[in-house]
N, C-alpha and C positions, 0 to 999 in steps of 0.2 A: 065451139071454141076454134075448130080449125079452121073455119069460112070467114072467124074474125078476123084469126092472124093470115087469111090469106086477105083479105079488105086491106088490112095493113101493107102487107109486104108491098098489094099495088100502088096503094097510096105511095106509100116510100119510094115506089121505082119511079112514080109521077112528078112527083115534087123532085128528086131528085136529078133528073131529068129536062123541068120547067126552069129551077133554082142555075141549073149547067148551062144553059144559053148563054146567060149574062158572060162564060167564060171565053166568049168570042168576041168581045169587046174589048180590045187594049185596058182602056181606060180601068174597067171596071176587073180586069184579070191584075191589074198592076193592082190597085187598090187591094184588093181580096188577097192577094198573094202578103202585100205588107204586113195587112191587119192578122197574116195569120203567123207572119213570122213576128212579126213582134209579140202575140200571143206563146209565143214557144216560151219565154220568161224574161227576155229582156226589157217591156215594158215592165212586169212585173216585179223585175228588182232593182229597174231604178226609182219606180214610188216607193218600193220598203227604203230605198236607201234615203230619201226629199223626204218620210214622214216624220223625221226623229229632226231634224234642222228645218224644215216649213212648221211641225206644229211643239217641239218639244219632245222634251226627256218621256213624258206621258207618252208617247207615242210608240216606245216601244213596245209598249205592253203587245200592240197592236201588230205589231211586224212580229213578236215573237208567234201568235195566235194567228198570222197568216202563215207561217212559216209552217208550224205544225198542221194547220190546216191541209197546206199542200203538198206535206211528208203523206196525211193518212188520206188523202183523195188519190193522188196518185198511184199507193199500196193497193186502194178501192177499187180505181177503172185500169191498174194491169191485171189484177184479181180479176173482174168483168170481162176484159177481153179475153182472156188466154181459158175462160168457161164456157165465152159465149162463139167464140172464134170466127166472128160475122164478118166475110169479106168486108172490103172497102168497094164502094160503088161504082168507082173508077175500073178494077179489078173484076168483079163482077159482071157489070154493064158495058158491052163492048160501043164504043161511040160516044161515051162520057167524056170526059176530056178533063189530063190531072195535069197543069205547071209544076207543082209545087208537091216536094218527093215527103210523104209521110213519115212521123217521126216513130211506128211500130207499124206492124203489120195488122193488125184487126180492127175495126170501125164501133165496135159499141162499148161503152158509150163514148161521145166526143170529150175527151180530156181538155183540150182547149176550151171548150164551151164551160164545161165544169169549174175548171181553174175560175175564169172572170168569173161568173157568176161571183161564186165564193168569196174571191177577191175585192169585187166591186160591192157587194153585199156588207163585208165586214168592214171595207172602209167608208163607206158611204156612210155609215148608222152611225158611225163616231164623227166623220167630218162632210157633213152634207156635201160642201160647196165641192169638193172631187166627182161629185153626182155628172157634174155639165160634162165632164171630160168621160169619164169610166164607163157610164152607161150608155155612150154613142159609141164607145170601143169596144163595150161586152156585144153589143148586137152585132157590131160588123164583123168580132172572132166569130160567131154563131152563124150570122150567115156565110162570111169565108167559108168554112168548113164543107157547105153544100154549092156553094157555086165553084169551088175548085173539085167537086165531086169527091172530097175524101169521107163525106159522112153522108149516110140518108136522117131525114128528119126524127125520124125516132129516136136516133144516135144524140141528136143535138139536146132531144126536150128530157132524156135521160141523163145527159149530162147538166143541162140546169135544174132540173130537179136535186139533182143531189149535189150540186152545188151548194142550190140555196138551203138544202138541208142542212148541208155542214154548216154555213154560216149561220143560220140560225138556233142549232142547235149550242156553236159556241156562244152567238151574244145572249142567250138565256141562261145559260148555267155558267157562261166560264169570265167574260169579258162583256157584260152587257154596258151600251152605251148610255150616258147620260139620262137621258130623255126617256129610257127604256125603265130608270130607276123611279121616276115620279109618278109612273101608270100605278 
C-alpha cells in the first residue's frame, strides 16, 4: 500500500509540474487565471439566475437543487481538507508557479472542480443545449486548478468524482430529468 501511494504522490508531483509550464505563457496564465475566477461562483450564479427567464418557472426546481447541492459539497470538501490538510502544490513544490491567490489553505480535494462538475452535470441532464458552453468550462476550471499549481491531479479527479456523485445521486432520487423518466 505504501509504494502505491508513494507511485501516486510522484505521479502528482509529475503532472503537476508538466500541467505548471503552460503557466509561463501569458496567454494561457490569463486564460487559466479567468476560468478559475469565474469558477469561484460568478459564473455560477449568473446561470442560476438566466435558468428561470431562458427556460421557465420549471426551472427553478433546478436552481433550488443546485443550490443545495452546493450548500452540502462545499460542507463536504471543507470537511475533506481541514482532515486531509494536503499542502497546495504551489506551497509545497518550490518552483511551481501560483498568479492566482487561493480561496483556503488546503488542496484536496479541488472545490472548483467539484462545484462544475456537479453544476454542469445537473444542468446539463435537464437542458442539453448548455452542454456546448458548461462542459468547455468545466474542463478548463479542472485544468486551471493544475496549471496555476493550486491542485495536484488527484485533487482535481476527487473533486469530479464527487461532484458527479452528488449530481447524480440528486437526478435519481431527488429531481431526475425528463428523459431519465422513460428509461
Amino acid at each position: 500500500m505504501a509504494a502505491a501511494l508513494s507511485r501516486l504522490a510522484t505521479w502528482d508531483r509529475h503532472l503537476c509540474h508538466a500541467f505548471n509550464r503552460l503557466h509561463s505563457v501569458t496567454a494561457w496564465r490569463r486564460l487559466f487565471a479567468t476560468c478559475s475566477r469565474l469558477g469561484d461562483g460568478v459564473l455560477w450564479y449568473a446561470v442560476m439566475a438566466s435558468l428561470p427567464l431562458l427556460h421557465g418557472a420549471a426551472a427553478w426546481a433546478l436552481v433550488a437543487a443546485m443550490v443545495i447541492n452546493g450548500a452540502a459539497l462545499t460542507a463536504t470538501y471543507r470537511w475533506l481538507k481541514a482532515r486531509t490538510r494536503r499542502l497546495r502544490p504551489c506551497e509545497a513544490h518550490p518552483g511551481l508557479l501560483c498568479s492566482v491567490a487561493p480561496l483556503d489553505r488546503y488542496s484536496f480535494p479541488s472545490g472548483h472542480t467539484l462545484h462544475a462538475v456537479a453544476f454542469t452535470s445537473l444542468i446539463t441532464a435537464h437542458y442539453p443545449v448548455w452542454g456546448w458552453v458548461l462542459l468547455p468550462f468545466t474542463a478548463l476550471v479542472a485544468l486551471s486548478r493544475l496549471v496555476l499549481g493550486l491542485h495536484y491531479p488527484s485533487d482535481v479527479l476527487a473533486g469530479a468524482a464527487l461532484g458527479l456523485g452528488a449530481a447524480a445521486t440528486t437526478l435519481v432520487l431527488v429531481l431526475p430529468p425528463p428523459w431519465l423518466l422513460t428509461l
